[in-house]
TITORSE-370165 format. One record per residue (C-alpha): residue in one letter; x, y, z. Coordinates in steps of 0.05 Angstrom, whole numbers, plus 5000, padded with zeros to 4 digits. Example, Ala and Ser with C-alpha at 12.3 -4.5 7.8 and 13.67 -1.06 7.14 Angstrom:
// TITORSE-370165
a524649105156 s527349795143 
//
This chain:
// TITORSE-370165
x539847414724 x540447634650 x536848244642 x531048304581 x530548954543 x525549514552 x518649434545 x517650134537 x520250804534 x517351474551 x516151994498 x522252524496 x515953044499 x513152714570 x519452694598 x520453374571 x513253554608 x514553264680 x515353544744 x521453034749 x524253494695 x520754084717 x525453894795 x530653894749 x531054484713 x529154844777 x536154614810 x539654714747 x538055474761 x541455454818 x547355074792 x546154364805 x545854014739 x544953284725 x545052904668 x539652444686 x536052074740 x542051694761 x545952314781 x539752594811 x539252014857 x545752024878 x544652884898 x538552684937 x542252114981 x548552464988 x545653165006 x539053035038 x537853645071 x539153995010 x535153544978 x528453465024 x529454295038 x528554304954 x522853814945 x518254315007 x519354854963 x517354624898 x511554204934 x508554824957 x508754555037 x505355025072 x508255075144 x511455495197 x518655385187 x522355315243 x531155465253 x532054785269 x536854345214 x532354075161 x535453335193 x536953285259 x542052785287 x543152395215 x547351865244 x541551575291 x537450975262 x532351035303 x532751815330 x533852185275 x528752755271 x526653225195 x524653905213 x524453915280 x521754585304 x516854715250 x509654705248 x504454575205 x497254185190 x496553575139 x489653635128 x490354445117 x495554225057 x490653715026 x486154305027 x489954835003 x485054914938 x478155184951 x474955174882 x469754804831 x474654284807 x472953574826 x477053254894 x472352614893 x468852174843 x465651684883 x463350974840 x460750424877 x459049734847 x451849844856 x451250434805 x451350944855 x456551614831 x456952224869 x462452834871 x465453344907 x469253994891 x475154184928 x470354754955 x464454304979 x470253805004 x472254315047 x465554555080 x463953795097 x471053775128 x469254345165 x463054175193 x466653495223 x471453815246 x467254275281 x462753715306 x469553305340 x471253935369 x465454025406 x466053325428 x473453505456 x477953205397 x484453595399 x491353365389 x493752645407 x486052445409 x485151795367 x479451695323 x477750975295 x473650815236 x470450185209 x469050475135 x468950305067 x472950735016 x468251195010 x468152055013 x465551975082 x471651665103 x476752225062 x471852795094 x472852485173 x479552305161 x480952975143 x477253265200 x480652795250 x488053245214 x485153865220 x484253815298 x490953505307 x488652855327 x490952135300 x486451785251 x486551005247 x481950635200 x479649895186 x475749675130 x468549365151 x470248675129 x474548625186 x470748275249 x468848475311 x474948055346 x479648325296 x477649025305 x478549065368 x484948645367 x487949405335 x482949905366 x483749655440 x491049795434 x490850535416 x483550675458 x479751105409 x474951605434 x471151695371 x469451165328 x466251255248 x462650755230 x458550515166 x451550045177 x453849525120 x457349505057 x456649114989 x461148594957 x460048164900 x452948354885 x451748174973 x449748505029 x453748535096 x451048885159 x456449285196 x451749305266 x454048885303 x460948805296 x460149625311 x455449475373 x460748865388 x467049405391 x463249985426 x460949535475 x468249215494 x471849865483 x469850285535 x474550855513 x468050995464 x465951675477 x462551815411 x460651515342 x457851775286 x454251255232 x454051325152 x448151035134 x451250755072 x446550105055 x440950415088 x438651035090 x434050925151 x439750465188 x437150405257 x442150695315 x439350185358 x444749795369 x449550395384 x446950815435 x448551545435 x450851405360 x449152035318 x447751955243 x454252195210 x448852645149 x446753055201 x453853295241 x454554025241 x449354445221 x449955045169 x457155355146 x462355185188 x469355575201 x475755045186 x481055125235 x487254835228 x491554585290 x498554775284 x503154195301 x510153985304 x512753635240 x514052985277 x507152955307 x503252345298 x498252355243 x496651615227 x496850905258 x496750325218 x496349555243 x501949035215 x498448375184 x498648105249 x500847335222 x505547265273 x502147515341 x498648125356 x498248675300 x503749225318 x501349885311 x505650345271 x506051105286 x507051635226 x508052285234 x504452965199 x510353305164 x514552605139 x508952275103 x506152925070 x512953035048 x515052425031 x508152244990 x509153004954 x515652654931 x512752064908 x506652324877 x509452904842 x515852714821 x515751994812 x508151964788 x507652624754 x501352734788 x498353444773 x492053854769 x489153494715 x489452804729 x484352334754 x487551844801 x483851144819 x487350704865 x483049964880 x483549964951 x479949895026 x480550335087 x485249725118 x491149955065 x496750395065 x495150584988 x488050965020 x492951355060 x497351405004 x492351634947 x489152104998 x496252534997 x494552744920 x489653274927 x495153714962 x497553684896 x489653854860 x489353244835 x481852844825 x481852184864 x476151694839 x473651234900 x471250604882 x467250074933 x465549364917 x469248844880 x473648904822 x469848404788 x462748564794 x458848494755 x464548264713 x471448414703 x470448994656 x468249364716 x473549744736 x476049934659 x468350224643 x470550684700 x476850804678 x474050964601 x467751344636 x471651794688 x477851984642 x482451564693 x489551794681 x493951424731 x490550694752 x492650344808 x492349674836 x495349054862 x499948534823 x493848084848 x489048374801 x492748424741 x494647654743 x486147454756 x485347974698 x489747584662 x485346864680 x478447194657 x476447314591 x476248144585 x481348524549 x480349264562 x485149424503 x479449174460 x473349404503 x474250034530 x476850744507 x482850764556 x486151404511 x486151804578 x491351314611 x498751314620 x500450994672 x498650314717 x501050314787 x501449604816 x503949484890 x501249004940 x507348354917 x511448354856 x509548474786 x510447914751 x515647984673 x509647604644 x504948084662 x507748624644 x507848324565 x500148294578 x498948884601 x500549224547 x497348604497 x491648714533 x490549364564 x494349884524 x500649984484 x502550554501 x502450664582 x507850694632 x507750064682 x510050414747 x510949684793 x512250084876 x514149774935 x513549945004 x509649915055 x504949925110 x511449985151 x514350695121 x506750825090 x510550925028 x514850664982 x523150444968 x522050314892 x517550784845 x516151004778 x519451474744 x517651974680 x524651924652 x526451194651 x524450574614 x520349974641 x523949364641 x519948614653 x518648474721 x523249124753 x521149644794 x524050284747 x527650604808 x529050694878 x525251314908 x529851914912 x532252184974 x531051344996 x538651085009 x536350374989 x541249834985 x541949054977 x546648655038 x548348035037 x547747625101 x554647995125 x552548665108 x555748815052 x553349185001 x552048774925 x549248904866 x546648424813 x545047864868 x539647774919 x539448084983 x536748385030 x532349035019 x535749595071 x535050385074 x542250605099 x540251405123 x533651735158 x528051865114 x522752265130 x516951725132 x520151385172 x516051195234 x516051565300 x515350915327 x509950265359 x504350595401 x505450325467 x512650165466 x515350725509 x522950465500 x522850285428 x525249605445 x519849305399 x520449855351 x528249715349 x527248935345 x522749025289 x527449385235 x534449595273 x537148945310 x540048535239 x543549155225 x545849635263 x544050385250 x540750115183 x533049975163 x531749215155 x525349135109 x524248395112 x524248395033 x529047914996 x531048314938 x535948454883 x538849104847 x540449104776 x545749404746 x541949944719 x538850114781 x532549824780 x529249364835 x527448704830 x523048444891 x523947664903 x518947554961 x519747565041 x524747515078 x521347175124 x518746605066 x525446505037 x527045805023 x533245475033 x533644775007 x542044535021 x542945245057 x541745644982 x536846174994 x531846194939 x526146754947 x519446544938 x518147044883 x522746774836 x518646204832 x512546574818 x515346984766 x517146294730 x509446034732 x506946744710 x503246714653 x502145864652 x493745914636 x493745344677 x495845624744 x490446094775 x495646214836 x502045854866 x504545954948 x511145604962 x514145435022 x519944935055 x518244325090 x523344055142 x524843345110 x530642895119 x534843385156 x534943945106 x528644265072 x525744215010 x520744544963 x512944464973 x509744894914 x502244854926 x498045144861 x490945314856 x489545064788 x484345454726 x477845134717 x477344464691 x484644414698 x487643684730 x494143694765 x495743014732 x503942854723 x504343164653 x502343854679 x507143714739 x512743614690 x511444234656 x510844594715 x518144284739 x520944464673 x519345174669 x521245244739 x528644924725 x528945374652 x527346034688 x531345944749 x535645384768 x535144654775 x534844794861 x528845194846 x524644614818 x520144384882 x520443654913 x512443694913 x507044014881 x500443964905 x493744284882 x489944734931 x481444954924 x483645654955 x489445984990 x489846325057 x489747115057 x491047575101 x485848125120 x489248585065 x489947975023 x495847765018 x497547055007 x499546785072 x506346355067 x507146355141 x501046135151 x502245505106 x509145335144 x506545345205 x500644805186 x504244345143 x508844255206 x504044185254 x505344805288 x499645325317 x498145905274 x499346515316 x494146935289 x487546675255 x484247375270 x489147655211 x486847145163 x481047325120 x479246595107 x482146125154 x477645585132 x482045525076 x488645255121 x484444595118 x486744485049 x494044405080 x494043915136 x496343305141 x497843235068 x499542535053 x504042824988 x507943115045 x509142505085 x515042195042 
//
């Protein structure tokens, strides 16, 4: 793959300002000098208690350290254990701060706008918290909520941390059968719900897919309803439901549980595409650390930033934004779509709440792309320096737009990760340029590697994406999978003693990342494996091509290319277009890339977190059950892809 040059390079005087060189310096007094990030990288992965026992410190982790080695039994993949013996409370680091200066800006696409201070975040915490306590929450207690991204959700969330117990969220577009598809497996006994949300200028009513899960969950002790659509939202439906405005009463005392460091904090719910969703346990003291890492090292997040991250309840980032205010930074909440009433909406915000750091998904930038608003143009985006984008790979054609269209000057930080570690392999960094369609870096203290299919390390060539050593994010394991047999199956069994992400996936010789799809959607036409990302990247930035999905077809004996496109308005797939499609395909890549059929699509299948769903595709075009509707968001839309006639020859 011949490498393009840098889009952009950081000022000398911001790298000069970050807390990347701020680490730096720090370890420099203490004799450990580097001469860049490269050498840094190489400290952190070669010494990782040195460097994790570093990174507490200068994140400010407030805890009862235990005597125990900052990493337990290194060699074990799964087993190894971070801080073992000491203590501490996530949600008491969140809220370390107790002043004026804003924790939430809340926007919604009605109009609505509302803040809190770190000081009035923490009295609402407190009241919560004092509210599930007198219900009985106290460690290893679950608490499910149904909830759009609003504060209510960051205030119980936070409440649920503070008692010790495990918080588990869903986003309200979810139904009632895939609800309870996750909840039923970890048996809640409180449950936060909202009576509706708004999307695209409509109204959805939350009841009953609430009254639908209370009523086949019978581990339901209590739930407490945000009356977010409407004010007077009748409790009918839920009975014994309380009205989440009026929990506590009058100033509240916040106590924070101490708990062990590798205490769960979180579950989170696979896509589900392939059977039931697997629920994934994280612990307390790995993902504060590991998100202090990531946010103030590799994002340079500090006091005076505003970060906005487009996301739902049902995604890792809302767990992963959340993390920043241990660090005092302003997060900005947004509800409703991206594109409502148009698709300035989200850069008005950004140009009306000072927005420093913007994130969102490689999904958004490319329909940005297909509509007609330029927020370089538009909007005073002066306050902005960096765009996060996570969620599937960056495009190198979008990253030319981004700053044609957005802004010039603005670091393009393209993460990966996951729902799996509820964090991320490949960052950001301060220090480093951006080059097209790489992720800048792999996250330090992250021992991230490429294999082949014989597990040998490469560089240079696809691969698969592994993590060779323990990292503290790492999860504690599946609820209900007392053995770890699933657990093990899921990430352990390819290789040995080594993290298997599922993510085909290539390391350039200047260490940055490139992510080439799936591992699971890899296509291999005459045995080559081609990853489905590669041919994405070649249709970037063709006006004609709203969105690709590409898959293999058993034909003939071997399998071949299906690329299936969901075409711009007006556009006709017609055999001109399809010629210009194959040819950019065969100039970008290689002349194996260039797909035996292309068909046009009205819509593609998504997952619940909205994802493209190749699976889903393979399984139809061969006739085969899908294992999962429930994790499809529109599984209408698979209707589109059977029995294909352009598929039967």
């Amino acid at each position: 793959m011949a490498e393009a040059p840098p889009v952009w390079h950081p000022d000398p005087a911001r790298v000069a300002a970050s807390q990347m060189s701020q680490f730096m310096r720090r370890l420099a007094a203490q004799g450990r000098r580097f001469s860049g990030y490269e050498e840094l990288y190489a400290w952190s992965v070669s010494e990782p208690t040195a460097f994790w026992e570093q990174l507490a410190r200068f994140a400010g982790v407030q805890a009862e350290w235990g005597t125990a080695p900052v990493l337990s039994d290194p060699g074990k993949m799964p087993g190894a254990r971070f801080f073992a013996d000491t203590r501490l409370n996530f949600a008491q680091n969140l809220l370390r701060r107790r002043d004026a200066h804003p924790a939430l800006i809340f926007r919604n696409e009605r109009g609505e706008r509302s803040q809190l201070s770190f000081e009035a975040l923490y009295q609402a915490v407190a009241q919560v918290a004092a509210w599930l306590a007198a219900r009985g929450v106290g460690p290893g207690d679950r608490v499910a909520a149904v909830l759009p991204n609003i504060p209510q959700a960051c205030i119980a969330m936070l409440a649920t941390a503070a008692r010790g117990a495990i918080w588990s969220s869903c986003s309200p577009d979810f139904g009632a059968d895939a609800l309870l598809e996750r909840f039923s497996q970890i048996a809640p006994k409180v449950l936060f719900g909202a009576d509706g949300y708004t999307y695209a200028g409509k109204r959805f009513d939350g009841l009953p897919a609430l009254a639908a899960l209370t009523a086949r969950l019978p581990s339901i002790e209590h739930v407490a309803l945000v009356s977010y659509v409407n004010p007077q939202a009748p409790l009918g439906a839920l009975p014994g439901a309380e009205r989440f405005e009026q929990l506590g009463s009058g100033p509240q005392p916040l106590c924070f549980e101490p708990m062990e460091f590798n205490a769960p904090l979180y579950i989170l719910y696979s896509s589900g595409t392939t059977g039931a969703p697997k629920c994934i346990v994280h612990g307390i003291g790995g993902t504060l650390l590991q998100h202090q890492k990531e946010h103030l090292l590799h994002t340079d997040l500090g006091r005076t930033d505003r970060l906005f991250y487009y996301t739902t309840c049902s995604w890792m980032m809302w767990n992963w934004q959340m993390s920043a205010l241990a660090g005092g930074t302003t997060l900005v909440l947004y509800d409703g779509s991206p594109f409502h009433p148009d698709p300035g909406a989200l850069w008005r915000m950004a140009e009306e709440e000072r927005i420093t750091v913007f994130g969102t998904s490689a999904r958004y930038l490319a329909a940005l792309e297909q509509s007609d608003f330029r927020p370089r143009a538009r909007v005073d985006l002066s306050a902005l320096r960096t765009i996060l984008s996570t969620g599937s790979p960056l495009m190198s054609a979008s990253y030319g737009r981004i700053y044609q269209d957005i802004k010039q000057d603005v670091q393009i930080a393209s993460i990966t990760g996951g729902t799996d570690i509820v964090a991320c392999f490949g960052l950001g960094c301060p220090l480093l340029p951006v080059y097209p369609g790489e992720i800048q870096c792999r996250g330090l203290g992250m021992r991230v590697d490429i294999f082949d299919e014989d597990g040998r390390s490469v560089r240079g060539q696809p691969g698969e994406l592994v993590c060779t050593a323990p990292f503290p994010s790492m999860p504690l394991g599946f609820w209900n999978d007392p053995d770890g047999h699933k657990f093990h199956a899921a990430y352990f069994e390819r290789y040995p003693n080594v993290w298997h992400h599922g993510d085909h996936a290539l390391l350039t010789e200047h260490g940055g990342l490139v992510i080439l799809g799936r591992s699971d959607a890899v296509l291999k036409p005459g045995g080559v494996r081609i990853g489905t990302g590669e041919l994405y990247s070649a249709l970037s930035g063709m006006p004609e091509i709203a969105e690709s999905l590409a898959v293999g077809q058993r034909f003939a004996g071997d399998v071949r290319i299906v690329l299936f496109v969901q075409l711009a308005a007006g556009v006709v797939l017609d055999a001109a277009l399809q010629q210009r499609i194959r040819q950019r395909i065969r100039s970008a890549t290689s002349p194996r890339h260039v797909p035996a059929r292309i068909v046009a699509v009205p819509a593609m299948p998504r997952t619940l977190s909205g994802k493209a769903s190749e699976l889903a595709v393979r399984a139809v075009i061969h006739g085969e059950p899908v294992r999962n509707l429930a994790a499809l968001a529109n599984p209408e839309t698979l209707a589109y892809f059977r029995d294909l006639p352009e598929l039967e020859d």
